[in-house]
C-alpha positions as CSV (number, residue, x, y, z in Angstrom):
1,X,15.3,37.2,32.1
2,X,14.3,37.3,28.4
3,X,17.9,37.8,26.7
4,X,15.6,40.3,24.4
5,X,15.8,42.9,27.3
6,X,19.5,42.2,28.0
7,X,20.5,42.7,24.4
8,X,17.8,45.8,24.9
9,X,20.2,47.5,27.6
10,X,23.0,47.0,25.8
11,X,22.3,49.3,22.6
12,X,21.1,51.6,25.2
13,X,24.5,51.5,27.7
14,X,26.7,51.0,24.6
15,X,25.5,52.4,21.5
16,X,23.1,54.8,22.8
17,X,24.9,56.7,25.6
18,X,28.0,55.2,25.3
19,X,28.1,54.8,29.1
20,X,31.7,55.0,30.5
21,X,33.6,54.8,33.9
22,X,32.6,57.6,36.2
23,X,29.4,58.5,34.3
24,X,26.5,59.5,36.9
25,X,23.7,57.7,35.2
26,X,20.0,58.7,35.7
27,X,17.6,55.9,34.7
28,X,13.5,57.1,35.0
29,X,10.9,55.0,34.4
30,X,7.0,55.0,34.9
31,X,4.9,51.8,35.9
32,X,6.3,48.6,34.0
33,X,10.0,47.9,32.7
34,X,11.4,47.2,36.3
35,X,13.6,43.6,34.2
36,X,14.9,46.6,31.5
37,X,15.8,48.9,34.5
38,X,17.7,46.3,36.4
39,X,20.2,45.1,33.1
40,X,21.1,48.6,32.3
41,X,21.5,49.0,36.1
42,X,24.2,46.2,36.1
43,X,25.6,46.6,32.6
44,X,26.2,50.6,33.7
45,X,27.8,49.6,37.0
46,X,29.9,46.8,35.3
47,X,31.6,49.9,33.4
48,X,32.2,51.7,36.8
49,X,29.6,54.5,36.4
50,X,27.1,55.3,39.2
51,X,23.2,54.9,38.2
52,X,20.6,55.8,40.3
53,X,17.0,54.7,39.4
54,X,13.7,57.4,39.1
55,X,10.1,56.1,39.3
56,X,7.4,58.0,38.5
57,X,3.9,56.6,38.6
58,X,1.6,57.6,36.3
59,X,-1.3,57.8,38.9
60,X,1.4,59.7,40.6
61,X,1.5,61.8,37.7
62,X,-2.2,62.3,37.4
63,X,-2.4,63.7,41.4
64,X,-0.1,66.5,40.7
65,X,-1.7,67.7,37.7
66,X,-5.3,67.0,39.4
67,X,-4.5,68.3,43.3
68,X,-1.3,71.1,42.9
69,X,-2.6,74.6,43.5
70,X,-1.7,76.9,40.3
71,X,0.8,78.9,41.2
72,X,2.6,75.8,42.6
73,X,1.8,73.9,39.6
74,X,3.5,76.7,37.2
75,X,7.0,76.6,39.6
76,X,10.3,75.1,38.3
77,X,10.9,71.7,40.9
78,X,14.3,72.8,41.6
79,X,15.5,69.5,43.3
80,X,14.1,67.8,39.8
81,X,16.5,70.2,38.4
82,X,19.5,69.3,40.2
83,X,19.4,66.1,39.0
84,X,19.3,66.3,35.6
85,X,22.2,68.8,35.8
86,X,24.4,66.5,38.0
87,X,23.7,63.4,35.2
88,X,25.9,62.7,32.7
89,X,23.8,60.0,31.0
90,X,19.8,60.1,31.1
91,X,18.1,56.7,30.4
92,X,14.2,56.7,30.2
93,X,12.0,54.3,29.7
94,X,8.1,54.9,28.8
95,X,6.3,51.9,30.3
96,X,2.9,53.4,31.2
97,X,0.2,51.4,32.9
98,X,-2.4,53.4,31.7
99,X,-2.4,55.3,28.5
100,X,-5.7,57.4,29.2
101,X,-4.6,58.4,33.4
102,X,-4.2,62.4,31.4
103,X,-7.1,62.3,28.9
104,X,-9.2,64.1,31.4
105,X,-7.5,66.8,32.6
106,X,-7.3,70.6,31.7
107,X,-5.6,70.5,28.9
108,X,-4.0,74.9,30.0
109,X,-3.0,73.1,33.2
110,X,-0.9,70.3,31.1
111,X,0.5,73.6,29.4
112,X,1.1,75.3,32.1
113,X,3.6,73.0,33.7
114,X,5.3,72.0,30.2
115,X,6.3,75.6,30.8
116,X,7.1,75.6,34.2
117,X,9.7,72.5,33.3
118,X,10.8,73.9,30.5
119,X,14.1,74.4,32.1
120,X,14.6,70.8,32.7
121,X,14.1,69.6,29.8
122,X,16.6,72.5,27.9
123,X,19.5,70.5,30.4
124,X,18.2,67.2,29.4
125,X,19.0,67.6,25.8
126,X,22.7,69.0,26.4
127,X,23.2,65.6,27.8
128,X,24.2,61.8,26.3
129,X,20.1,60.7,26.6
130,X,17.8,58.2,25.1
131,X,14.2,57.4,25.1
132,X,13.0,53.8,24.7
133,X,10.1,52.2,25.9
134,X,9.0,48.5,27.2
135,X,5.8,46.1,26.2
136,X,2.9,46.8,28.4
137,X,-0.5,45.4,27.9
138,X,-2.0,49.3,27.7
139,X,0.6,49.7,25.1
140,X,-0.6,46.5,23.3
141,X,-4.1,47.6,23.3
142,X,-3.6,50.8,21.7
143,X,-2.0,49.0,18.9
144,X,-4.6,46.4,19.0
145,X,-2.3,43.2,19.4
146,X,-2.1,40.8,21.9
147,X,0.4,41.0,24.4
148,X,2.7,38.1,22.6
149,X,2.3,39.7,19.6
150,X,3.1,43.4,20.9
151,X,6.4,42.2,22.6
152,X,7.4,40.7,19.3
153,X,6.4,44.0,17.2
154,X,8.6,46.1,19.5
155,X,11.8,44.0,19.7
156,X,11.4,43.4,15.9
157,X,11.9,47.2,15.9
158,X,14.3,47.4,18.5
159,X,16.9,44.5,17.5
160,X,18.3,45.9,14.7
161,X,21.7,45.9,13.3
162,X,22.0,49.6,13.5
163,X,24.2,49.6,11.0
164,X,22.5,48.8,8.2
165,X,20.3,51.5,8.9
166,X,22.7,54.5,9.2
167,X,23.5,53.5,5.9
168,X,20.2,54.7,4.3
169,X,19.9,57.2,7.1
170,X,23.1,58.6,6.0
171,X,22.2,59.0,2.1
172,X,18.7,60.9,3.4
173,X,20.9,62.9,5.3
174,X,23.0,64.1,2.9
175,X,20.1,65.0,0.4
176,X,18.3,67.0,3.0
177,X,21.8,68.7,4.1
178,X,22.2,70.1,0.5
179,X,18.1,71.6,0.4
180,X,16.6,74.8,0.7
181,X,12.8,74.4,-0.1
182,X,11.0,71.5,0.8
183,X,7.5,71.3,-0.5
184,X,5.1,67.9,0.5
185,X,1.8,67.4,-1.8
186,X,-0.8,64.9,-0.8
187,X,-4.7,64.9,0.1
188,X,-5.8,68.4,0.8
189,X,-2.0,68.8,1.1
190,X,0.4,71.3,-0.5
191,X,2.8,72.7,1.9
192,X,6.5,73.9,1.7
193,X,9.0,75.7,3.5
194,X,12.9,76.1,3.9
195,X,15.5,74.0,5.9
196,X,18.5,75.9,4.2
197,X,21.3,76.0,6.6
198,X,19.8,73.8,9.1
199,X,21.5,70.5,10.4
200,X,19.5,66.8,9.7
201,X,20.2,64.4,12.3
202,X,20.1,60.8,11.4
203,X,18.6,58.9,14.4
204,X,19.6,55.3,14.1
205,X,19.5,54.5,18.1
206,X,21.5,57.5,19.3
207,X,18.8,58.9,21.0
208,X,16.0,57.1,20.1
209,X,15.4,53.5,20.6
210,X,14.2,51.8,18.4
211,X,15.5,54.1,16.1
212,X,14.8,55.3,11.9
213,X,14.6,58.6,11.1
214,X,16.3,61.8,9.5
215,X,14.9,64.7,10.7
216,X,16.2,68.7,11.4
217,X,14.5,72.3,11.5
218,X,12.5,74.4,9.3
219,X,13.1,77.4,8.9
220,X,11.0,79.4,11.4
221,X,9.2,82.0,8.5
222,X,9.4,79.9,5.9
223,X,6.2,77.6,6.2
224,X,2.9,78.2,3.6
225,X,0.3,76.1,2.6
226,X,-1.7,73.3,4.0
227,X,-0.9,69.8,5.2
228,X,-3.4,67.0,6.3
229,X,-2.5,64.5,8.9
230,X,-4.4,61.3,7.7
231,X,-2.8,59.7,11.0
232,X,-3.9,60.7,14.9
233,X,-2.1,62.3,17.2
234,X,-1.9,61.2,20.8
235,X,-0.9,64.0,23.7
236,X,-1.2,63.0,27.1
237,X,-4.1,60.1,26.5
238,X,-5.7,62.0,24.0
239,X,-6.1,61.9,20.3
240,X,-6.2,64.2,17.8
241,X,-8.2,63.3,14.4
242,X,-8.1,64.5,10.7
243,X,-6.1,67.2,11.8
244,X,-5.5,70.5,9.0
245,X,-3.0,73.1,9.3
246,X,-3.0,75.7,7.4
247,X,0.6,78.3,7.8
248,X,1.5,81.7,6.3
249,X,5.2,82.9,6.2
250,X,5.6,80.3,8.9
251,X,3.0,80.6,11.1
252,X,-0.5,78.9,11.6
253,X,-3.2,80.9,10.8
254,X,-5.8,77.8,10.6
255,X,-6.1,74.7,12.1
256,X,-9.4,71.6,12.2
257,X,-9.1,68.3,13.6
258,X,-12.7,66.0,13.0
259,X,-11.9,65.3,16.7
260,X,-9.8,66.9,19.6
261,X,-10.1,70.0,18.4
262,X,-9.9,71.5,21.9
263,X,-6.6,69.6,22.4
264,X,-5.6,71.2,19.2
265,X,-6.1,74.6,20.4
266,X,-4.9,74.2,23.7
267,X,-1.4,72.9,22.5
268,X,-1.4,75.5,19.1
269,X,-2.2,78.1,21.7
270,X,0.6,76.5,24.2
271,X,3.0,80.6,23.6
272,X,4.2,82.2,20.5
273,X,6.7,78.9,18.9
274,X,4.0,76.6,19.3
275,X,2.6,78.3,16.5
276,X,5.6,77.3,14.3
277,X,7.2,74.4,13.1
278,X,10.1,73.2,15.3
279,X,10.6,69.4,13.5
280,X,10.5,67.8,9.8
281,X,11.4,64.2,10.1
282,X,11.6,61.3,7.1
283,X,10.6,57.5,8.6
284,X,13.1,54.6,7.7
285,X,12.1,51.9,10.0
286,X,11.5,49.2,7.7
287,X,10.2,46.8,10.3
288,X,7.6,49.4,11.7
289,X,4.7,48.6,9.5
290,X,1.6,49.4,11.8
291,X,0.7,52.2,12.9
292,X,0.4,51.9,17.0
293,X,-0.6,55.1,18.6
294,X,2.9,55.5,20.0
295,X,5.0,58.0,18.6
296,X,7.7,56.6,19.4
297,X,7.5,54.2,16.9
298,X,5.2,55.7,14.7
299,X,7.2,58.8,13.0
300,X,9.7,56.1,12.2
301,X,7.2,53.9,10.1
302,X,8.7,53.6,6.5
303,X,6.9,55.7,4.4
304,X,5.9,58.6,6.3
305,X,7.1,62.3,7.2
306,X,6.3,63.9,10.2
307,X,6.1,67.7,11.2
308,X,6.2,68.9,14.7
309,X,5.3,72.2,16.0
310,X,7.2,73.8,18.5
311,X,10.3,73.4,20.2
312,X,13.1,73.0,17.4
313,X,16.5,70.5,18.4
314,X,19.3,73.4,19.1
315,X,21.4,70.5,17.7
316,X,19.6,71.4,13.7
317,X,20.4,75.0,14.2
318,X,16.8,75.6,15.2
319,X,15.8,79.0,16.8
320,X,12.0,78.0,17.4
321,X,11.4,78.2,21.1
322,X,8.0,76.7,22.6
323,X,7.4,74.8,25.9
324,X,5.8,71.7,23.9
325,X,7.0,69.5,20.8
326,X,4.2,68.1,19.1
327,X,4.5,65.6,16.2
328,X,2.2,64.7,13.9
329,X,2.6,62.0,11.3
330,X,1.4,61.6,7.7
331,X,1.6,58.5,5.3
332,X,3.0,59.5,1.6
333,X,0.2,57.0,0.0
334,X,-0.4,58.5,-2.2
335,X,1.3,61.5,-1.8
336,X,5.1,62.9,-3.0
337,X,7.9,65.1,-1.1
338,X,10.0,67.4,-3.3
339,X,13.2,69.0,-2.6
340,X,14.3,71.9,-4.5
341,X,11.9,70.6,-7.1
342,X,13.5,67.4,-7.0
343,X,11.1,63.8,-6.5
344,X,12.7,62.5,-3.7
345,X,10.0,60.2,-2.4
346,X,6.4,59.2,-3.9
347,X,3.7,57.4,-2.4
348,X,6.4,56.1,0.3
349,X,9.0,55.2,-1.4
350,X,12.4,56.9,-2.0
351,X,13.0,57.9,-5.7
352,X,15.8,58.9,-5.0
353,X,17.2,55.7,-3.9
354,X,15.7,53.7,-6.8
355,X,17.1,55.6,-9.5
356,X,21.2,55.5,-8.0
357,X,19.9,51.8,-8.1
358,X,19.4,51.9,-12.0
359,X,22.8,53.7,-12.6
């Protein structure tokens, strides 16, 4: 086995989830990443916990969005259910064969069952989880690498001393902790809004893998202005292009994309929260330089912020409620992020940062 994927399972088991005798681990995975799934396997039994293993096709996938009558489609899987309440640890792994198996499909439908499993996932983030993801060859495409040069660009993100990242993460943090308006100006860009008395969470690996960003909750009213997304969004093998939001006192009263507009609508039109901001994230990720069509890696890209509407993390203090959680991710070249007036970052890089340098 490439020692890559056993040093892999290891930040996940040890610095991710921190698995520990007795833990009842769930480990899910779709179509490739069967080598990652069998070290964390070993590694998590080693420490006397109990994994079990969940595959889920992603042809299987497509069937029960494509055959499932309606009402059964919009029903809470209780049994699904039951197992993410009897896990302690929750280890998944995106490893998707095909990238494109959900393009086709009714986008209400997709909505209706992010809805319907709403429940699930409200118990998967009360427990110790990550989210990581393996080399694939559909993955590589998207990023338009060859397969060599793929599996290098994700363990060069993935094998870092986490360490020196919380470090940066940390001083981020502690800026956004102490900030009440936050206002981002760019191409056909001048938005703010509030994150006063919300939490920022520094990912360096905790829950992400690989890991780099700072991120927490806007205030739910507090959004006006416009913001252009120069970057596409991907949602369930679609893309979203040149995307425009326009938000009064927190809500979005506009919205264009120069392609996927329908996907736009259907996920802005999702219920009431997906009309609101539920994420504002910073990127760290130094060795993240490309942008891939996986967010995953993407909102961590140096340089960048990302907003996502929706669903806000209980863990920032947010109240935003939705059944999706949609991010969408814009480069800062050119392009500046103020807090409380303050330049904190222009044209990607942290002002901040460079002026305790000069002191």
């Amino acid at each position: 086995m490439d020692e890559r994927i056993i040093k892999h399972a290891r930040i996940l088991v040890d610095h991710s989830t921190k698995v520990k005798a007795g833990d009842m681990v769930l480990i899910s995975y779709s179509d490739h990443g069967l080598d990652l799934v069998k070290a964390i396997y070993a590694l998590a039994s080693e420490r006397g916990a109990s994994p079990i293993i969940q595959q889920t096709p992603t042809e299987a996938l497509r069937s029960l969005y494509d055959l499932t009558p309606e009402i059964y489609l919009s029903r809470l899987p209780v049994h699904e259910l039951s197992t993410y309440t009897a896990s302690d640890v929750i280890i998944a792994i995106k490893g998707e064969e095909n990238l494109r198996a959900m393009r086709s499909l009714d986008k209400k439908r997709l909505s209706l069952r992010a809805q319907a499993t709403k429940p699930i996932k409200d118990v998967y983030l009360k427990k110790r989880w990550v989210v990581t993801q393996v080399p694939t060859p559909a993955y590589a495409q998207e990023a338009e690498m060859s397969m060599h040069e793929y599996e290098d660009f994700v363990f060069n993100a993935v094998l870092r001393d986490w360490r020196v990242d919380e470090n940066k993460l940390r001083a981020v943090e502690k800026l956004m902790e102490k900030t009440d308006e936050v206002r981002i100006t760019g191409k056909d860009t001048d938005l703010t809004f509030s994150i006063k008395g919300r939490k920022t969470i520094s990912d360096f690996g905790e829950h992400n893998v690989p890991w780099g960003e700072a991120f927490t909750a806007p205030v739910e009213d507090s959004a006006n202005g416009e913001i252009y997304f120069d970057l596409p969004s991907v949602r369930y093998g679609d893309e979203a292009r040149d995307i425009r939001l326009k938000f009064s006192k927190g809500e979005i009263v506009d919205y264009k994309a120069s392609k996927g507009e329908d996907l736009l609508k259907a996920m802005i039109e999702t219920d009431e929260g997906s009309h609101r901001l539920g994420e504002f994230g910073i990127g760290t990720n130094d060795n993240i330089t490309k942008f891939t069509r996986n967010i995953l890696f993407d909102e961590k890209m140096a340089g960048t912020i990302h907003l996502a509407i929706g669903f806000a993390y209980p863990d920032c203090h947010g109240k935003n409620q939705s059944a999706i959680h949609w991010d969408m991710i814009k480069t800062m070249k050119p392009g500046e992020v103020l807090f409380d007036g303050r330049l904190v970052m222009k044209d990607g890089v942290f002002t901040f940062m460079e002026e305790g340098k000069k002191r």
